[in-house]
N, C-alpha and C positions, 0 to 999 in steps of 0.2 A: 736147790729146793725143788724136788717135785710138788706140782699140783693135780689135786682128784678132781676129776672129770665127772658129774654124775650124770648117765646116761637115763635119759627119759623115757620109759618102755613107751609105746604107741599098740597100736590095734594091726593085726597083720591084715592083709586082705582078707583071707578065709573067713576069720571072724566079722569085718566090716559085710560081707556077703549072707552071712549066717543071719548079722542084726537087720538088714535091709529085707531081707527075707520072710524073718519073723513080722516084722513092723508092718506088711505087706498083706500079709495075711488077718494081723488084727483088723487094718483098714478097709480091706475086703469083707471081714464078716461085721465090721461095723455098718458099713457100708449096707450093704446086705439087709441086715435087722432093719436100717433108719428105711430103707426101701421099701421093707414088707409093712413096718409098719404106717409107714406114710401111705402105700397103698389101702389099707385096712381103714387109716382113717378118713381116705377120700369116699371109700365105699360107706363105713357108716354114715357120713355128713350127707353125703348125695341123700341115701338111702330116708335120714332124716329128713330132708329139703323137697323133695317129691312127695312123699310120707304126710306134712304137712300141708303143702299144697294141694294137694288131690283132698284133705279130708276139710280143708277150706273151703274148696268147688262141691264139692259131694255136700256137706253144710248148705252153703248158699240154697243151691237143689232141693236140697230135702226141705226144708223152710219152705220156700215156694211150695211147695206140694202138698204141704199141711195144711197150707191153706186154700189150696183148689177147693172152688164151690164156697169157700163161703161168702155171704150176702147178708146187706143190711134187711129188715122186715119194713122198715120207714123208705129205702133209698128208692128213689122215681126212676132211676136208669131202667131203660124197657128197650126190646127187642133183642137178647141174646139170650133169650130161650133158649133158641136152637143150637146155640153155642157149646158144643162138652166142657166140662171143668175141667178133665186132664185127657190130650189127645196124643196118641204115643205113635209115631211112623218108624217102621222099620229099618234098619241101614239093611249095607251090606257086610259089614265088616271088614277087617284086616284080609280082601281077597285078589286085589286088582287095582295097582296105586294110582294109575287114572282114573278112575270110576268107584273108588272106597268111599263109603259113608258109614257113619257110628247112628245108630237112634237120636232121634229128634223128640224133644217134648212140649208140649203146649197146655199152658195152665193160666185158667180163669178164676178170679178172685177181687171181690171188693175194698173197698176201704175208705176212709172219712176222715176227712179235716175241719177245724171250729175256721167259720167264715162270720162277717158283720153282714154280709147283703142280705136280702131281701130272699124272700121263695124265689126260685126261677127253679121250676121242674125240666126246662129244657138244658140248662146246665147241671145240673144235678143237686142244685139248691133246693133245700127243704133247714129253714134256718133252724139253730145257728149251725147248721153241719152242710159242706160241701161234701157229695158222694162223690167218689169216682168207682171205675171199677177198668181194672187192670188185667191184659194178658200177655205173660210173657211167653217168652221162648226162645228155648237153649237149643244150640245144632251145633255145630261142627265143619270147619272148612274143608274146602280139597285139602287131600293129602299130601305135606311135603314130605320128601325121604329124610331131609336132615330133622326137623323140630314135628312129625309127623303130623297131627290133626292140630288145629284150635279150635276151644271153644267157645262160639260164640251167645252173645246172649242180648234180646232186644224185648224191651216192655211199650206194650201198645197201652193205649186208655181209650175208653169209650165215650167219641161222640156223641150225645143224646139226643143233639138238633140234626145233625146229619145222617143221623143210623150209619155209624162205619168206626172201625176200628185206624187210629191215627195216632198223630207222632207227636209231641210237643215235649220241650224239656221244663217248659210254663207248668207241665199238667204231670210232670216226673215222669214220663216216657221218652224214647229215643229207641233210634234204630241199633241195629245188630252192632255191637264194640266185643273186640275181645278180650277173653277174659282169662286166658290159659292155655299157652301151648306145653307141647311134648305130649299130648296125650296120644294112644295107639287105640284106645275104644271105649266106646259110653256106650252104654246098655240098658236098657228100663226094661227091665221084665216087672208085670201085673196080678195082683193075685187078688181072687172074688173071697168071699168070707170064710167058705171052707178050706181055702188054701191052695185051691188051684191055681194053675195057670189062665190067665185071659190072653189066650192066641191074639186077641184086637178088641180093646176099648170103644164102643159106640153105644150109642144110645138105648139101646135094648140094655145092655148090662152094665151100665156104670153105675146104677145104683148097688150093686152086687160088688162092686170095687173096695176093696180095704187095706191094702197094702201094695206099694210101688215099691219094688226093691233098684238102687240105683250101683252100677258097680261102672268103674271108673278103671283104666290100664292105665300105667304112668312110667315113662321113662326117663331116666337123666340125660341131660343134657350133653354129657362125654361118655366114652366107651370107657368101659371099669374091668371088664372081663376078655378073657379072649376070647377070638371070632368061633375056633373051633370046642367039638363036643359040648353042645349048646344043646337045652331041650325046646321043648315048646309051650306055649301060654294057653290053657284051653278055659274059656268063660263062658257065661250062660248064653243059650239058643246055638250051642253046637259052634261057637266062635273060637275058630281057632290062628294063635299068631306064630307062626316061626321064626323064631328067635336067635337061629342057627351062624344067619349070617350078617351077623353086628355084636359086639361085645357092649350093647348100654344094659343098667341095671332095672329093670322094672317092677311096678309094683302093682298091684291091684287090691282097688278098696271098695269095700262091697256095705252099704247102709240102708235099711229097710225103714220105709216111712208110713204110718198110718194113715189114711188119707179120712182124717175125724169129720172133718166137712160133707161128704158124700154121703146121704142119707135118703 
């Protein structure tokens, strides 16, 4: 009695090389896409996440500002006459990472809480309302190379009994805390009614004052981009940043604030 054999065909080598081959290739251009796109999406999220933040701080900023100079009509606090409501010092910019500094601002403004005491015009008691009156001020730290500027920000209150500008967290003031880094530069440029520029804010012309424009530079945290064929960053007052040699992504956010108080 013969018996059939049945032979099991298999895959020859050529073909097993042909299928590893192809399969190789699909993984490659999967591979590929999940990359560009995961790249794309770390750019947008960064993109949003700075984006955000800078127009949080640019916020905070511009608030403060709106309320430079204003004042109660009843409130007793005296001796900062001579004080400006909004004092702008110049940096130097993005030029010399030992020695860089962004503008500085300093902004005077009142404000009032219901209290039970008694008058005391040396505290700022006129009942039922305790005055205060508050200056802050935002600046910016030395510059580190990795997380670049922070900025900083400190609210004074005014002494009434001691004529001096002082610290207390009792009186909602404290000193300089930060409040955001990655920044590359803060800028205040000034404008008087007709829309010029004010070169510097002083006492001769701050009643002529009617718009602070605040522009803020903001970088990501990680490098997104490659280091080379990079351009440059150019912002108000001729500031310019080169951006050549680092691949972070940055952004600049520019908000113009009416300073309705100055009158």
């Amino acid at each position: 009695m013969k018996i059939r054999i049945n032979k099991s065909l298999g895959m020859t080598l050529i073909e097993v090389l042909i299928a590893v081959t192809i399969t190789s290739i699909m993984m490659l251009a999967m591979f590929s896409t999940y990359t560009m796109v995961n790249k794309s999406h770390k750019q947008v999220t960064n993109r949003a996440k700075i984006s955000q933040s800078s127009r949080d701080i640019v916020g905070f900023i511009s608030r403060d500002i709106r309320m430079a100079g204003y004042k109660y009509l009843k409130s007793p606090l005296t001796g900062t006459e001579n004080v400006l409501s909004i004092e702008i010092t110049a940096g130097s910019g993005f030029t010399n990472q030992s020695t860089d500094t962004c503008d500085s601002i300093k902004i005077m403004y009142d404000a009032r809480e219901l209290t039970n005491k008694a008058d005391n015009p040396d505290l700022g008691i006129i009942a039922p309302h305790k005055y205060k009156r508050f200056l802050i001020s935002y600046k910016c730290s030395q510059y580190n190379t990795e997380s670049g500027f922070t900025i900083m920000k400190q609210v004074q209150h005014w002494d009434n009994l001691n004529q001096e500008w002082a610290v207390d967290v009792a009186e909602g003031s404290y000193n300089f805390e930060e409040i955001q880094d990655y920044i590359q530069d803060m800028v205040f440029v000034a404008y008087d009614i007709n829309g010029n520029v004010l070169s510097t804010v002083d006492s001769s012309n701050i009643k002529n004052l009617r718009t602070v424009e605040t522009s803020l530079v903001v970088k990501s945290t990680n490098e997104l981009f490659k280091k080379a064929n990079r351009s440059k960053i150019t912002i108000k007052k001729d500031r310019t940043i080169n951006v050549t040699s680092d691949g972070h992504l940055r952004e600049i956010i520019t908000v113009s604030t009416n300073t309705r108080n100055i009158l």
